[in-house]
N, CA, C and O atoms as CSV, one atom per row, in Angstrom:
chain,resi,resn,atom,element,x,y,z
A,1,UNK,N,N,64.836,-20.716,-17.491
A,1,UNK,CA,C,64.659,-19.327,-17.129
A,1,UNK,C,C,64.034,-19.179,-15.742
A,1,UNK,O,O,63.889,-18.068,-15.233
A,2,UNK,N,N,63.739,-20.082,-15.259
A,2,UNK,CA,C,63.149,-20.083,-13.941
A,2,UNK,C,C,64.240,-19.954,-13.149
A,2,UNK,O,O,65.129,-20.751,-13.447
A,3,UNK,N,N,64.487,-19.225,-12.238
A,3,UNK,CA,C,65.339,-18.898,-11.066
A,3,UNK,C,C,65.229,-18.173,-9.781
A,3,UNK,O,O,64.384,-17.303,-9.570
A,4,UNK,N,N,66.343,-18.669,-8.721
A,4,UNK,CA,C,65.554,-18.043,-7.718
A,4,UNK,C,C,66.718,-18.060,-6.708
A,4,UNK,O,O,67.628,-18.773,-7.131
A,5,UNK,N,N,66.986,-17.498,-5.494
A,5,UNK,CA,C,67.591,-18.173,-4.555
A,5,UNK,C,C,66.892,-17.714,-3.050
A,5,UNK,O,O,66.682,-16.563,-2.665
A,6,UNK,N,N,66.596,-19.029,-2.317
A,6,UNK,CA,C,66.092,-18.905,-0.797
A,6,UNK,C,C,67.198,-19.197,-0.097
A,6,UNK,O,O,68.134,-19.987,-0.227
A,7,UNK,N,N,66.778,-18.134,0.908
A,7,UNK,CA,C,68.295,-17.358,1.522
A,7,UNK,C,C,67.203,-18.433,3.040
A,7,UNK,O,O,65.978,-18.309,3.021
A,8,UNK,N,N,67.851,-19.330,4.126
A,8,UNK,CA,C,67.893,-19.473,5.308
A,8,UNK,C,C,68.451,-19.436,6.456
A,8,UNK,O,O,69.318,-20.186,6.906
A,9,UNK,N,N,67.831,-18.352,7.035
A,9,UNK,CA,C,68.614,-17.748,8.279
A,9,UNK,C,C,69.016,-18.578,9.423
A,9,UNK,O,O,68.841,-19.794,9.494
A,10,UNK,N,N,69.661,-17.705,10.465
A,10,UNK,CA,C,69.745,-18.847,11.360
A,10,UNK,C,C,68.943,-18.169,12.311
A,10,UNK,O,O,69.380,-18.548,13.397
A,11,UNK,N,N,68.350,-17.664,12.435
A,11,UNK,CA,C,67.495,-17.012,13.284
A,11,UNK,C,C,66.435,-16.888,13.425
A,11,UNK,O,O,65.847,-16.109,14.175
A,12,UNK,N,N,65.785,-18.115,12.281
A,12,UNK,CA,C,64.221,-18.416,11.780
A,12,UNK,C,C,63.279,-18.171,11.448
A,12,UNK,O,O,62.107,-18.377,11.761
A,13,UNK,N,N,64.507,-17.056,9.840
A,13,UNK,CA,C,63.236,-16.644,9.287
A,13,UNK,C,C,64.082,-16.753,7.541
A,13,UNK,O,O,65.169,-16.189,7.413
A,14,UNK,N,N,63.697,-17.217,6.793
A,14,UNK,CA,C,63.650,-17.035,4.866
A,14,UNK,C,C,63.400,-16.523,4.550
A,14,UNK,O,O,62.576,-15.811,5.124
A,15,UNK,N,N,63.787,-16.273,3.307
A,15,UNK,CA,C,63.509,-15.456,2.100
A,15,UNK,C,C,63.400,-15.955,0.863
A,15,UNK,O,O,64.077,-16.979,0.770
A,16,UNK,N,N,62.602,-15.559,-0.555
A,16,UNK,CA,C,62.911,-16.257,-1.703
A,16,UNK,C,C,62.643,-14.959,-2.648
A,16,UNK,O,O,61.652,-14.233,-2.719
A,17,UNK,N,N,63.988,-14.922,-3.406
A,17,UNK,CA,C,63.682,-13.963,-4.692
A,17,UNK,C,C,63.321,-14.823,-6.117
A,17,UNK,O,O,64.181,-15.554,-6.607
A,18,UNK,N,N,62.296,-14.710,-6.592
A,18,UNK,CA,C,62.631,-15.638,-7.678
A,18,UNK,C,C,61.822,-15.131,-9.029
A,18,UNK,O,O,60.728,-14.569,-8.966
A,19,UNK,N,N,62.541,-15.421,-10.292
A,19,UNK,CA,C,62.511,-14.841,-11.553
A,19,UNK,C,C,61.319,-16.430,-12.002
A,19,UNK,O,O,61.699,-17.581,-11.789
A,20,UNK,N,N,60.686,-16.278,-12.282
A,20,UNK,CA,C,59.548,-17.410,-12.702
A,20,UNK,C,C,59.090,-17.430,-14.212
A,20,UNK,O,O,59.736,-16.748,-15.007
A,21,UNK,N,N,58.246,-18.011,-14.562
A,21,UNK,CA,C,57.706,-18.296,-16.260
A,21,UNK,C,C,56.103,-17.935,-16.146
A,21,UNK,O,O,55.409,-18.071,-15.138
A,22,UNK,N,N,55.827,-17.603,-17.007
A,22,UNK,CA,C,54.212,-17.275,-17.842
A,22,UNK,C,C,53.490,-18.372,-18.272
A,22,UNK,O,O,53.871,-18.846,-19.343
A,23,UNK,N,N,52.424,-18.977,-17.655
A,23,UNK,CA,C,52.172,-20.605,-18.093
A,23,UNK,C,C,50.522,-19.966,-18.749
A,23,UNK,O,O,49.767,-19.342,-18.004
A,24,UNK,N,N,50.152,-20.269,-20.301
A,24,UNK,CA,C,49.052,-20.011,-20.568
A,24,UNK,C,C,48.585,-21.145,-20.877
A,24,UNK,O,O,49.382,-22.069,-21.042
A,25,UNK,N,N,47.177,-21.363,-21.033
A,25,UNK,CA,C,46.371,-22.486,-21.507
A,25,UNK,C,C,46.407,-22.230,-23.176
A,25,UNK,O,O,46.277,-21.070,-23.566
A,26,UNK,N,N,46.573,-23.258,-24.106
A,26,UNK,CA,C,46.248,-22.528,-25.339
A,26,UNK,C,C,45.721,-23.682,-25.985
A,26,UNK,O,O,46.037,-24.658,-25.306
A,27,UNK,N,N,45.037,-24.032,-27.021
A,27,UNK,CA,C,44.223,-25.273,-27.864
A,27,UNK,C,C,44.182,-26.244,-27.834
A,27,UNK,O,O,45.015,-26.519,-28.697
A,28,UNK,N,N,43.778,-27.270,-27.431
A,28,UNK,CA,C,44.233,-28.760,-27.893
A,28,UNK,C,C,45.060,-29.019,-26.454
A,28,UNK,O,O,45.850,-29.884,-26.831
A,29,UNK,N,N,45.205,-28.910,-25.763
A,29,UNK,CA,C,45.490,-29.451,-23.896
A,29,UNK,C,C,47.462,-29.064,-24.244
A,29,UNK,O,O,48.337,-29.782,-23.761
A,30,UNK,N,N,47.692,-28.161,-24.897
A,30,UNK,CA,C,48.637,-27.254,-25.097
A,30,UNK,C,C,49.076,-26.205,-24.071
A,30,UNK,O,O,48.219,-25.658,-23.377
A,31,UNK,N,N,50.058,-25.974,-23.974
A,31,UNK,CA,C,50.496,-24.865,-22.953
A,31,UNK,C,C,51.937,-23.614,-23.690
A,31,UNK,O,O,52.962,-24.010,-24.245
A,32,UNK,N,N,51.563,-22.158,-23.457
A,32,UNK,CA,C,52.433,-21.570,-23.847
A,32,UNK,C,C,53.188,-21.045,-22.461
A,32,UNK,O,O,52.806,-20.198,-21.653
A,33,UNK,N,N,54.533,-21.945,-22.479
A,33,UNK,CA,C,55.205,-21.499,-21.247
A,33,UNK,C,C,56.368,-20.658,-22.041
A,33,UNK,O,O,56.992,-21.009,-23.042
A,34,UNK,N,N,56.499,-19.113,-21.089
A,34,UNK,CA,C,57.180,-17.533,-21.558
A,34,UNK,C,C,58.168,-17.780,-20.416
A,34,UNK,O,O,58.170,-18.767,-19.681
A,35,UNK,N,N,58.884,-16.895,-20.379
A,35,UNK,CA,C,60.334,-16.560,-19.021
A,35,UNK,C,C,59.491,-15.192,-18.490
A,35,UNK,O,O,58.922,-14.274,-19.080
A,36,UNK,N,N,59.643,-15.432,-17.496
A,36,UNK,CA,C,58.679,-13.844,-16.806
A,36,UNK,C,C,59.856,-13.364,-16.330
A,36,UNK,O,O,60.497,-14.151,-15.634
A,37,UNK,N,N,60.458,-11.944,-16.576
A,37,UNK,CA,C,61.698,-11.006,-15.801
A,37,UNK,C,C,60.691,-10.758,-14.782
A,37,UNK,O,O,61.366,-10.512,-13.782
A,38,UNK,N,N,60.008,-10.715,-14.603
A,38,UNK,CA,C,59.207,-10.306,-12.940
A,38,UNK,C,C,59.923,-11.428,-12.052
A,38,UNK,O,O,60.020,-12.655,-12.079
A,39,UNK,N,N,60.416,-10.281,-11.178
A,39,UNK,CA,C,60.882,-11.172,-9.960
A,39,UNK,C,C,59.575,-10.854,-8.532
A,39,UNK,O,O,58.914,-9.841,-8.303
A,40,UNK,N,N,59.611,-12.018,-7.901
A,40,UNK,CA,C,58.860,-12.134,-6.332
A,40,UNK,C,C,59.173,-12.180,-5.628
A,40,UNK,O,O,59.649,-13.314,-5.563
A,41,UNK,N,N,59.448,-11.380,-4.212
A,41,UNK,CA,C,59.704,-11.522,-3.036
A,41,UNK,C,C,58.925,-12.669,-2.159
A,41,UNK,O,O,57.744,-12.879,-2.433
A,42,UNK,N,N,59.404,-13.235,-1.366
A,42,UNK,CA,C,58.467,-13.933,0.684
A,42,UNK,C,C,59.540,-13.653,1.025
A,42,UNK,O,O,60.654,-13.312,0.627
A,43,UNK,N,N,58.918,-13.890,1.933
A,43,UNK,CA,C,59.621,-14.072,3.343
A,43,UNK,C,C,58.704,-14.748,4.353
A,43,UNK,O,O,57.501,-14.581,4.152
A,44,UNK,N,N,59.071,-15.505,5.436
A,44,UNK,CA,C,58.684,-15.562,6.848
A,44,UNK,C,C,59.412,-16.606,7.807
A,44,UNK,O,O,60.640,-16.531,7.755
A,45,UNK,N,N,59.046,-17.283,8.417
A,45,UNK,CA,C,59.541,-17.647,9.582
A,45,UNK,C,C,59.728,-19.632,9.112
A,45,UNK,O,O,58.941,-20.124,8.304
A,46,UNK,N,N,60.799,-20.451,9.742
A,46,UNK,CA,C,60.861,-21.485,9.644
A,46,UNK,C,C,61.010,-22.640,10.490
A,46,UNK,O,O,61.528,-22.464,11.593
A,47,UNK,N,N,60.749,-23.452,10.250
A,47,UNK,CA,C,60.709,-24.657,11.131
A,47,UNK,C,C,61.725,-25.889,10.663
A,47,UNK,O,O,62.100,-25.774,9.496
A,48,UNK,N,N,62.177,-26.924,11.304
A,48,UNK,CA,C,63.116,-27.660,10.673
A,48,UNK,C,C,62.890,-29.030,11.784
A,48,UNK,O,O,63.228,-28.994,12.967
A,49,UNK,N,N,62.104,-30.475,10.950
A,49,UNK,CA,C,62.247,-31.670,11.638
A,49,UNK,C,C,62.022,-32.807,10.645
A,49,UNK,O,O,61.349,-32.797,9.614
A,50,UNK,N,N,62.898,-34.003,11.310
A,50,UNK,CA,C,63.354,-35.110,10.540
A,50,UNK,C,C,62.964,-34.820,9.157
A,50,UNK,O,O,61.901,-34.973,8.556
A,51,UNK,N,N,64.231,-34.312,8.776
A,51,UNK,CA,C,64.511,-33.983,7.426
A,51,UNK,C,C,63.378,-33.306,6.182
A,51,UNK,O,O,63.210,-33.496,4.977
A,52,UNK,N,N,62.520,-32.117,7.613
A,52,UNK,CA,C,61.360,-31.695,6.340
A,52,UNK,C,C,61.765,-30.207,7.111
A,52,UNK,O,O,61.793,-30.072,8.334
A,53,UNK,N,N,62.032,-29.260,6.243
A,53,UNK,CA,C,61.793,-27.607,6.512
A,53,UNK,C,C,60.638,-27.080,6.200
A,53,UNK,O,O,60.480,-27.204,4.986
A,54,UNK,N,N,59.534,-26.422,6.817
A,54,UNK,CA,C,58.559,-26.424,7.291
A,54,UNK,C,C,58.996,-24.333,6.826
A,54,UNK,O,O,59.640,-23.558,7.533
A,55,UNK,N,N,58.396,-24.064,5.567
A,55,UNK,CA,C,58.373,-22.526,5.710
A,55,UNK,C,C,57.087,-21.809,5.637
A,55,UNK,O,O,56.187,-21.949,4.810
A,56,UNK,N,N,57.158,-21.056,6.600
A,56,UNK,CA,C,55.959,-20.645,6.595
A,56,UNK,C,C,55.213,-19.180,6.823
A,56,UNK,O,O,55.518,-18.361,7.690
A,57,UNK,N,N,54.136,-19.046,5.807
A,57,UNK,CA,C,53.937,-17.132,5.267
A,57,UNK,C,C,52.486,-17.581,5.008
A,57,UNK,O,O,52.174,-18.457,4.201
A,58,UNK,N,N,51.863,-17.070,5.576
A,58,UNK,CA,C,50.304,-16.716,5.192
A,58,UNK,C,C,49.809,-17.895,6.301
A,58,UNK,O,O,50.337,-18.213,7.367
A,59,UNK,N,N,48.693,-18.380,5.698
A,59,UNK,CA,C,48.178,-19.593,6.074
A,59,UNK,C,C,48.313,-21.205,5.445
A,59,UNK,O,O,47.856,-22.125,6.124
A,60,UNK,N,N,48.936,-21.478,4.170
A,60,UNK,CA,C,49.703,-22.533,3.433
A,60,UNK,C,C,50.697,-22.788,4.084
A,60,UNK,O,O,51.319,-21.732,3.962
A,61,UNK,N,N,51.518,-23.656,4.907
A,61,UNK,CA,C,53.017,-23.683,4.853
A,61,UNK,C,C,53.291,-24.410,3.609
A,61,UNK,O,O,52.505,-25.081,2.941
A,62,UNK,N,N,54.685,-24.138,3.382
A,62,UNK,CA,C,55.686,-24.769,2.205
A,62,UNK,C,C,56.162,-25.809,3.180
A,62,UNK,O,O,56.579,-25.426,4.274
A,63,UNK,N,N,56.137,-27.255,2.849
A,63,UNK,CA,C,57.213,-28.180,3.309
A,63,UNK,C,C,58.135,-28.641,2.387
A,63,UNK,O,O,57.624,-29.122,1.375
A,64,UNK,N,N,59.394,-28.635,2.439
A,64,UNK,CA,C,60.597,-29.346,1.530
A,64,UNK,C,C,61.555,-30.202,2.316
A,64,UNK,O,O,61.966,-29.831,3.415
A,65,UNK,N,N,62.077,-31.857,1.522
A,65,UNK,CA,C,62.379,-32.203,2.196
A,65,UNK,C,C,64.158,-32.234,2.204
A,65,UNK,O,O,64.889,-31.552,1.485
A,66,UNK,N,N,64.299,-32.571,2.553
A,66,UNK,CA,C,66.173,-32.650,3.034
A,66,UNK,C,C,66.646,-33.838,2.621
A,66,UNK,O,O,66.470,-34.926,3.168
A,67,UNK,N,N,67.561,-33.483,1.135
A,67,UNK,CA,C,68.214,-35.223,0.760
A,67,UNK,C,C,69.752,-34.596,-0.113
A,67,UNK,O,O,69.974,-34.273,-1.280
A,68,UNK,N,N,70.893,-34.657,1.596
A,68,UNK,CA,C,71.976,-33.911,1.020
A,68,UNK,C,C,71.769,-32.749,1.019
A,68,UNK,O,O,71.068,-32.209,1.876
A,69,UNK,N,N,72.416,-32.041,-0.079
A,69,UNK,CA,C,72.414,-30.661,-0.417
A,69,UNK,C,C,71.172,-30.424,-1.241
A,69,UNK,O,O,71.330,-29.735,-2.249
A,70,UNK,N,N,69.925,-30.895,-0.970
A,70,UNK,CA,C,68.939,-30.450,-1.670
A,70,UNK,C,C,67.832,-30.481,-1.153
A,70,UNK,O,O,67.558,-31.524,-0.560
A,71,UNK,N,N,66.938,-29.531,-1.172
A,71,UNK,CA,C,65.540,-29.581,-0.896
A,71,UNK,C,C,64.830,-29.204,-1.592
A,71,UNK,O,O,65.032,-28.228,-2.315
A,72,UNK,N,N,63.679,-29.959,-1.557
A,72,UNK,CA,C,62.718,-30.607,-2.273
A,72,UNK,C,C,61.211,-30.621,-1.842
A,72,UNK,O,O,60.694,-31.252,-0.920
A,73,UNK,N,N,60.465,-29.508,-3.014
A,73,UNK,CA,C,59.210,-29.207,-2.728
A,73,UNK,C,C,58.045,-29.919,-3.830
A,73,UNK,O,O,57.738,-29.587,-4.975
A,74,UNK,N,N,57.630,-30.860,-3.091
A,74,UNK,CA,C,56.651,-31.516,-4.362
A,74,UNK,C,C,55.439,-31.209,-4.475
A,74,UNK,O,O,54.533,-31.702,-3.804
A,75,UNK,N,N,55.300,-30.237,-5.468
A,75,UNK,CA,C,53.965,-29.696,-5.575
A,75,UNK,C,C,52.869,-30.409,-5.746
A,75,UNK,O,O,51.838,-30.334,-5.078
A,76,UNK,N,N,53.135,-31.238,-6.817
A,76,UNK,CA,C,52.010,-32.389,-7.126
A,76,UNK,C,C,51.157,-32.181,-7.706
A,76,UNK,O,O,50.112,-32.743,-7.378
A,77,UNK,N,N,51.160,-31.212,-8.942
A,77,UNK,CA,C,50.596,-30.381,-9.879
A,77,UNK,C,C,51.386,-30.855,-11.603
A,77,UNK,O,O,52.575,-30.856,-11.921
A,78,UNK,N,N,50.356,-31.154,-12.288
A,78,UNK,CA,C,51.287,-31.206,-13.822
A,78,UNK,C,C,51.454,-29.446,-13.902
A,78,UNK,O,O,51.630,-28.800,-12.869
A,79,UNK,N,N,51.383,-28.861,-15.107
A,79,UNK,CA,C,51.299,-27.904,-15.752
A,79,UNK,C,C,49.877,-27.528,-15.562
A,79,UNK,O,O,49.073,-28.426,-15.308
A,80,UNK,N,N,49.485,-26.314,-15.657
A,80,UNK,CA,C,50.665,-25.469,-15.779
A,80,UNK,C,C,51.492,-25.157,-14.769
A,80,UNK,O,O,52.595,-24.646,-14.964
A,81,UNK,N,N,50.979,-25.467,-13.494
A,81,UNK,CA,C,52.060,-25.174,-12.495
A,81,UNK,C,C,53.149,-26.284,-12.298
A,81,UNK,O,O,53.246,-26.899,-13.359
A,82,UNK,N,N,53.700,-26.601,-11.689
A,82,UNK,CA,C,55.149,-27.729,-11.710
A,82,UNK,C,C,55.028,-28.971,-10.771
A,82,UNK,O,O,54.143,-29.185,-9.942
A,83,UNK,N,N,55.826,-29.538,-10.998
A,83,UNK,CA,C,55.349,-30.754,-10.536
A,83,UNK,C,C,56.380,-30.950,-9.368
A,83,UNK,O,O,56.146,-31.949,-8.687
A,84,UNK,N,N,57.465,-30.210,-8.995
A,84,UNK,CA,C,58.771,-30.321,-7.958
A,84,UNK,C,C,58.963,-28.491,-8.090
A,84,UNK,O,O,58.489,-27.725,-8.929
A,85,UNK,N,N,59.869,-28.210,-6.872
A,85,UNK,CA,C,60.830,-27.354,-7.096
A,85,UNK,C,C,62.056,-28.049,-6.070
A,85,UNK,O,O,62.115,-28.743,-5.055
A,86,UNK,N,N,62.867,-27.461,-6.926
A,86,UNK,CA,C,64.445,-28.165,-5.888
A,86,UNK,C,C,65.142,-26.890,-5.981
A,86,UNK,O,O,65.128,-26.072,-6.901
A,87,UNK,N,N,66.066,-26.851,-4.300
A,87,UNK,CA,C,66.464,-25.859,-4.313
A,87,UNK,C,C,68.172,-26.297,-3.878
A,87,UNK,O,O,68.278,-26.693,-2.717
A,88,UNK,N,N,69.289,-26.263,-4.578
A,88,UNK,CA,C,70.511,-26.687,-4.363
A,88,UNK,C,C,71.273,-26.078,-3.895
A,88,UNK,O,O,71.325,-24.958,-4.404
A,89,UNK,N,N,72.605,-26.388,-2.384
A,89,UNK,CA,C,72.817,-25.570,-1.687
A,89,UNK,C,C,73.840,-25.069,-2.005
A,89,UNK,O,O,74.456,-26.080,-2.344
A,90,UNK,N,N,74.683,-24.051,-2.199
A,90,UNK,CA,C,75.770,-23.077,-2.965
A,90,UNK,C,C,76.469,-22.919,-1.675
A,90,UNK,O,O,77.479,-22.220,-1.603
């Protein structure tokens, strides 16, 4: 139920709409993960070198890397937040 699509311009700037999940803590090192219909907007401006896209909104950048038609954001988080996001190119 997680979904999304990041739109990259050529004019150097993204976007991401994305439909996400409800991650609660619940008893015993348990997790109640829900489908959230709430969708999220970003946007901002991007960067692109040896095979890392560099997006960037606030003061965090997002880096993902480039392998083929896929990029690849490694969060480096178990649960409740995720441990990758991959984004495949259509």
């Amino acid at each position: 139920c997680v979904s999304g699509t990041l739109t990259i311009n050529d004019v150097g700037t993204w976007s991401l709409n994305l439909n996400g999940v409800t991650v609660t803590t619940i008893t015993g090192g348990l997790f109640d993960i829900r489908c959230n219909q709430q969708q999220s907007f970003n946007s901002g401006t991007w960067a692109f070198q040896n095979n890392q896209l560099t997006l960037f909104q606030g003061v965090d950048p997002i880096i993902l890397t480039l392998d083929g038609d896929q990029l690849t954001n490694l969060v480096g988080e178990t649960l409740p937040d995720f441990f990758s996001e991959v984004y495949q190119k259509r």
